[in-house]
C-alpha positions as CSV (number, residue, x, y, z in Angstrom):
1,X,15.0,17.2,-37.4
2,X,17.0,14.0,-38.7
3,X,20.7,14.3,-39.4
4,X,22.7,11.2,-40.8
5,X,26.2,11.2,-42.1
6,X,26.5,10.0,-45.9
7,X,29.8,8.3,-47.4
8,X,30.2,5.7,-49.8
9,X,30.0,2.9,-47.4
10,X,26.4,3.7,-46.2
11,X,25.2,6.3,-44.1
12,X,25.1,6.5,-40.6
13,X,22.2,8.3,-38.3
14,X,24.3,11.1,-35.4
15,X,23.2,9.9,-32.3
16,X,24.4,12.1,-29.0
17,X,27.1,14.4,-29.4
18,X,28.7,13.8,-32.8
19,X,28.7,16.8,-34.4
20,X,31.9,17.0,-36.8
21,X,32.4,14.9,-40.0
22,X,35.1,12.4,-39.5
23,X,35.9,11.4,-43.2
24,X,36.6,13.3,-46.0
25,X,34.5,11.3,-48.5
26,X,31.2,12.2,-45.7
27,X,28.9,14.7,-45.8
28,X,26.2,15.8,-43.3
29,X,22.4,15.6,-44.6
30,X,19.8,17.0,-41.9
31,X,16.3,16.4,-43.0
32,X,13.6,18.5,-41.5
33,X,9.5,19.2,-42.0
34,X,8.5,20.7,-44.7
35,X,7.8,23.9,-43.0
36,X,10.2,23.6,-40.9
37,X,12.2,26.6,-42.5
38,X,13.1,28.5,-38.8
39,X,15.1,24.9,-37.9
40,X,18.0,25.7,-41.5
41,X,21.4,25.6,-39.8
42,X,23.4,28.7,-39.9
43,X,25.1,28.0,-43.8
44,X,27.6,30.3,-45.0
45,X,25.9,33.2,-43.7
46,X,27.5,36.1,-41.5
47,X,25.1,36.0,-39.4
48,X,21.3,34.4,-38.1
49,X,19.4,37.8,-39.7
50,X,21.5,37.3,-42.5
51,X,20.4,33.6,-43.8
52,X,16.8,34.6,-42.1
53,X,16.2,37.5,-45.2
54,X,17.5,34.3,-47.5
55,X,14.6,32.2,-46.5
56,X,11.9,35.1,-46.3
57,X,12.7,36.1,-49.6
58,X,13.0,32.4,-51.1
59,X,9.4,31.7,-49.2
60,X,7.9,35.2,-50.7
61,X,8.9,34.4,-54.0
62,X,7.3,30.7,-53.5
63,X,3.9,32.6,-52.1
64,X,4.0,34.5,-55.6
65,X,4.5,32.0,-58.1
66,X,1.4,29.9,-56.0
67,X,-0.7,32.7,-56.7
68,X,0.0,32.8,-60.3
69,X,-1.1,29.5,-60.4
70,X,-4.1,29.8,-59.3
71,X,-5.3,33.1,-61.4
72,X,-3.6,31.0,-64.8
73,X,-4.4,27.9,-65.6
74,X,-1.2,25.8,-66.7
75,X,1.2,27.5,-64.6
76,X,3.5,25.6,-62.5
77,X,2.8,26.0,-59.2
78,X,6.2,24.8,-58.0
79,X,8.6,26.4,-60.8
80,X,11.9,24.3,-61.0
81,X,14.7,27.3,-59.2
82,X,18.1,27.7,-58.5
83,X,19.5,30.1,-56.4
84,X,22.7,31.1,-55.0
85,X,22.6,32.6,-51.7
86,X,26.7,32.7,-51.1
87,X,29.9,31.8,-52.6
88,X,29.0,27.7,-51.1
89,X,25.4,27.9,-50.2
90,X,22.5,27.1,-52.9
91,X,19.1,26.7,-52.6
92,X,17.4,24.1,-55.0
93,X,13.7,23.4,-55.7
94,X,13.0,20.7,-58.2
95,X,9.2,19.8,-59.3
96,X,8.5,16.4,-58.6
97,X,5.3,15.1,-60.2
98,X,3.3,11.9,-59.4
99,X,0.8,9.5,-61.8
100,X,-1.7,11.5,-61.2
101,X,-0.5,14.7,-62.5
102,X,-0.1,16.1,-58.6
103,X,2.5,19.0,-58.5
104,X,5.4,18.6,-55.5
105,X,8.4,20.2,-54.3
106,X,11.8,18.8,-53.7
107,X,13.5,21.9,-52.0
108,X,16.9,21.7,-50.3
109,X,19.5,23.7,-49.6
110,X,23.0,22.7,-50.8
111,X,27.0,23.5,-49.5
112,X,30.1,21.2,-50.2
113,X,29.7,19.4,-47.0
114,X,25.7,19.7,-46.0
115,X,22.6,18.8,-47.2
116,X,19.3,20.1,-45.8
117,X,16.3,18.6,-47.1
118,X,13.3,20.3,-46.6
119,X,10.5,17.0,-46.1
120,X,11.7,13.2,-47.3
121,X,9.6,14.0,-50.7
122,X,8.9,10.2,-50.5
123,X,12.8,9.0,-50.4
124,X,13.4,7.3,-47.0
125,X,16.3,6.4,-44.8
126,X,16.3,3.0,-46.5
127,X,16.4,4.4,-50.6
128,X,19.7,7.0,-49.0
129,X,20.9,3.8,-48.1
130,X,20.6,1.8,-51.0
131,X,21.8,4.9,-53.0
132,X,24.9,5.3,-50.4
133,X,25.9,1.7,-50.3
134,X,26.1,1.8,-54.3
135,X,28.4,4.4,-54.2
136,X,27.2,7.3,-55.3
137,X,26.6,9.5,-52.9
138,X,30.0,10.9,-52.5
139,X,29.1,14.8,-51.6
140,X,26.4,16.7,-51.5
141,X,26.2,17.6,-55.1
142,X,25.6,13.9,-56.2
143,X,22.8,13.9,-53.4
144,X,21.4,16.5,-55.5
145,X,22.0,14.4,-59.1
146,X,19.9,11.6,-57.3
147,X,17.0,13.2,-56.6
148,X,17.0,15.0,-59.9
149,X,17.2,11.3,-61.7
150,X,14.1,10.4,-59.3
151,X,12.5,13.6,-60.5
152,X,13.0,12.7,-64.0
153,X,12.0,9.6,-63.4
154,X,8.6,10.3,-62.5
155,X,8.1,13.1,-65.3
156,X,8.6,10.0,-67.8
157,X,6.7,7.9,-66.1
158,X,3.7,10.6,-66.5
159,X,4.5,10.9,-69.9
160,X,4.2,6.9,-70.5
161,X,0.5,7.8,-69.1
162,X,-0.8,10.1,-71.5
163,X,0.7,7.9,-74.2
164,X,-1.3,5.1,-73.0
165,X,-4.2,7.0,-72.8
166,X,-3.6,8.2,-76.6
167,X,-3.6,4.9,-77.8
168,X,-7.0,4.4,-76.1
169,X,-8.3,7.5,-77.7
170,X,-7.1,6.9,-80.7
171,X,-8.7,3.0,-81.3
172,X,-11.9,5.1,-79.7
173,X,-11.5,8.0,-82.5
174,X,-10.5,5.3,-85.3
175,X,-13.3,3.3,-84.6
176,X,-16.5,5.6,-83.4
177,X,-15.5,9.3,-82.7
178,X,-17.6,11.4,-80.1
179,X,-17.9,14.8,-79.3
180,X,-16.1,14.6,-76.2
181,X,-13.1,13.1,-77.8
182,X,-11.7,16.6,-78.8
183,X,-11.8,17.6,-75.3
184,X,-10.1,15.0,-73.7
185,X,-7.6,15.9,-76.7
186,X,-7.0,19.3,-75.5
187,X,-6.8,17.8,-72.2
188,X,-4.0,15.8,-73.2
189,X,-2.6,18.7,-75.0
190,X,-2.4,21.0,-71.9
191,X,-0.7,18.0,-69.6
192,X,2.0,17.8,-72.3
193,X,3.0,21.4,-72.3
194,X,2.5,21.7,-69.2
195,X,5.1,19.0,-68.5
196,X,7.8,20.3,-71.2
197,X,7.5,23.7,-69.3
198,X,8.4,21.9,-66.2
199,X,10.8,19.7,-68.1
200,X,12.5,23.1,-69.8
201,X,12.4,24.8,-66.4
202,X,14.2,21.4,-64.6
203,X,17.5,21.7,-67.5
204,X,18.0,25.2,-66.6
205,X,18.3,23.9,-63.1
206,X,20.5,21.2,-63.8
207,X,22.9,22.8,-66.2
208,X,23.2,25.4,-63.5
209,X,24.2,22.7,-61.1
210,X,27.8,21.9,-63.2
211,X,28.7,25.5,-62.4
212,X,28.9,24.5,-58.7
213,X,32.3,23.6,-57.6
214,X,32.7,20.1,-56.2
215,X,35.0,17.7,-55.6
216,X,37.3,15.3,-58.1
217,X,35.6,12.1,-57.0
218,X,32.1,11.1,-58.3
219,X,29.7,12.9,-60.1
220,X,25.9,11.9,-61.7
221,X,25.7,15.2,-63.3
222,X,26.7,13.2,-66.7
223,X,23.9,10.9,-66.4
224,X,21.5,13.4,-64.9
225,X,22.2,15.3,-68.3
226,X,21.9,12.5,-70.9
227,X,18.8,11.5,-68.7
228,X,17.0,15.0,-68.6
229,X,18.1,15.2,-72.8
230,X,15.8,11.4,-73.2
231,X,13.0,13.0,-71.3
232,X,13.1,16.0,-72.9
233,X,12.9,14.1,-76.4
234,X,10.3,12.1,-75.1
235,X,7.9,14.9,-74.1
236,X,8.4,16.6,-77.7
237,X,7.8,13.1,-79.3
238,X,4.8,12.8,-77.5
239,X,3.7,15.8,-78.1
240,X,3.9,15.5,-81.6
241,X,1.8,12.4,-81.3
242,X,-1.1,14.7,-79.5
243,X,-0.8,16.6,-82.6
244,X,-0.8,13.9,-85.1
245,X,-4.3,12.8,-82.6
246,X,-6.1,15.8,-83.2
247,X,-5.5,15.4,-87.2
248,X,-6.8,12.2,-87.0
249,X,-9.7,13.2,-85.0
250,X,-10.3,16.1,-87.9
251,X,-10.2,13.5,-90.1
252,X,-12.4,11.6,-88.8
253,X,-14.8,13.5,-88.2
254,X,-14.7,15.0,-91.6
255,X,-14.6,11.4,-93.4
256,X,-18.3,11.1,-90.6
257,X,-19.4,14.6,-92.2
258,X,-18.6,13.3,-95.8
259,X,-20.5,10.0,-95.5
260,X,-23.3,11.6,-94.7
261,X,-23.4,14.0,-97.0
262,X,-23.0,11.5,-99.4
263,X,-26.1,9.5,-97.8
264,X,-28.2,13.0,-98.8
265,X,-27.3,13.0,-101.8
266,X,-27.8,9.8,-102.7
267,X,-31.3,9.8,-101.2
268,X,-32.0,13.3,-103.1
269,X,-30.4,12.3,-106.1
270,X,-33.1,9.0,-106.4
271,X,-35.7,10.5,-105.0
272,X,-35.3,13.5,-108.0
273,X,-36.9,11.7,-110.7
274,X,-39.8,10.4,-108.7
275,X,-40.2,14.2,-107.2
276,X,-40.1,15.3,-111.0
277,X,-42.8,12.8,-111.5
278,X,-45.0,13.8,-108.7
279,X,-44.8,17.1,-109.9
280,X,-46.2,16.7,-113.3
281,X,-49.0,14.5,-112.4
282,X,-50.2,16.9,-109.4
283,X,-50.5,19.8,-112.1
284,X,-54.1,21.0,-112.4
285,X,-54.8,19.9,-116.2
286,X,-58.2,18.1,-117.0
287,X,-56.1,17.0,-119.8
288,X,-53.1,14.8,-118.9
289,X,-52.1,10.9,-119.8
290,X,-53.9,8.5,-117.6
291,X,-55.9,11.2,-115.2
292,X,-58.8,9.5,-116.6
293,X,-57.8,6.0,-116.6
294,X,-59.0,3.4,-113.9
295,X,-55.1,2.1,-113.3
296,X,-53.2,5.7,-113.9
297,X,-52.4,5.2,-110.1
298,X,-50.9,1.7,-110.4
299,X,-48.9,3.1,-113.8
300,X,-47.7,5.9,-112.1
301,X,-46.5,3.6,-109.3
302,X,-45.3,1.7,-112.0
303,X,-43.3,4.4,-113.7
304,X,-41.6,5.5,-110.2
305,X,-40.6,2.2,-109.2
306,X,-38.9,1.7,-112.8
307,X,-37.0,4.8,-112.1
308,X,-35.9,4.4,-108.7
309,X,-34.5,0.9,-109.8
310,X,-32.9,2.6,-112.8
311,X,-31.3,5.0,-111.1
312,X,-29.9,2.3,-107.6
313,X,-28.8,0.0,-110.9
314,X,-26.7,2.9,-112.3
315,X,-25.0,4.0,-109.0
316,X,-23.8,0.3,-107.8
317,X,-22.0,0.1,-111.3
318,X,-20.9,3.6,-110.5
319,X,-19.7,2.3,-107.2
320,X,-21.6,5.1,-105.4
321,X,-23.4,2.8,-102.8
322,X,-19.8,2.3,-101.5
């Protein structure tokens, strides 16, 4: 466990003894392993047992939505969750999400003067700094604001992904389209709602967050709004793109199904005459023009190939070779 003072001149690791928070802009913010849910200081709770059936039922209730996951395809394994446990205490899971798609949880629990952060969730002593020295870290709550903004961060910068792979697919669907285009459509199409559910999950989290007392000075809930509300439009714009993708893959492969029918039928349609043609002279008459004749062959020839240039003639002024 890792416990460090935070104020807005910087934060300081506790060393030795020091136990008490000196300052009344400071806060306390211990930092344990991930698992490490037996080592949660005594918060608000009457008693040991007491905060004990908190974290039971908080990790059952994790265990459960894990297992839905993995029967259901597209559900969040780590649901976005507020919870208040007392009167000061809250428990906080956010879903942090990387390039790749890779689900993560940013859990912590949350009182007016202590943070406990369950795994750093790749922020580091040197980022708290940075954040601390800025001034913005003025209590627990903004702590909070911070790593929702990094949260919301990274879902944007997932969404600026798909959106570059769209405009891949789409040159690819404008230009050839393949079979396996659709499915990487619906691909596409799954990662987006998938990441407005998370997205939709994340506001009720933070608009639950303003209902938390805290103090007069300082406060990141404002931007964490207006930032959550850009992402939020984002994601919808985006998916309305995936939308407009798969009607531009229809069409395409409609305007691919229309060429070649017209390709048939304007094979069909010149080779008609010349069918008709075939037709009449392979009737079995012993009286028929030129059956007899030594160059009936080279006439009928004749005949056919006077058609077939008729007919190529009449559909490039028609503009049908087109």
């Amino acid at each position: 466990m890792e416990e460090f003072y935070i104020s807005p001149q910087g934060i300081e690791v506790i060393r030795g003894s020091q136990s008490q928070i000196n300052a009344e802009e400071m806060f306390k913010l211990l930092v344990l392993g991930v698992e490490d849910w037996d080592q949660v200081p005594l918060l608000g709770a009457n008693d040991i047992e007491e905060q004990s059936d908190w974290i039971k039922r908080i990790r059952e209730k994790d265990d459960e939505a894990k297992l839905r996951a993995k029967v259901r395809e597209g559900v969040l394994v780590f649901q976005p969750r507020f919870e208040r446990l007392s009167k000061n205490v809250h428990y906080m899971r956010f879903r942090d999400i990387d390039e790749q798609g890779n689900e993560s949880p940013v859990r912590f629990f949350l009182t007016p003067d202590h943070f406990v952060l369950l795994g750093w969730n790749g922020v580091n002593q040197e980022r708290l700094t940075e954040w601390a020295e800025r001034g913005i870290l003025t209590n627990p709550i903004e702590l909070a604001c911070a790593l929702g903004l990094r949260v919301l961060r990274h879902h944007q910068q997932r969404l600026d992904l798909i959106e570059d792979e769209m405009d891949v697919l789409e040159e690819e669907i404008l230009t050839t389209t393949r079979v396996w285009h659709l499915k990487r459509i619906i691909a596409l199409h799954r990662q987006i709602l998938k990441l407005r559910r998370s997205l939709n999950a994340t506001q009720s989290v933070f608009g639950r967050m303003k209902n938390i007392e805290k103090p007069e000075f300082g406060d990141l809930q404002e931007e964490l709004i207006v930032e959550m509300q850009h992402v939020i439009n984002n994601a919808h714009q985006t998916h309305e793109m995936i939308e407009n993708l798969r009607a531009a893959y229809q069409a395409a492969v409609d305007n691919r199904a229309n060429d070649i029918m017209k390709v048939l039928t304007l094979v069909a349609t010149i080779i008609l005459p010349v069918t008709l043609l075939t037709s009449y002279f392979g009737m079995n008459f012993e009286f028929m023009p030129f059956i007899h004749q030594p160059h009936g062959i080279l006439i009928f020839y004749g005949f056919s190939f006077t058609i077939f240039l008729i007919v190529m003639i009449f559909f490039r002024k028609k503009r049908w070779m087109k």
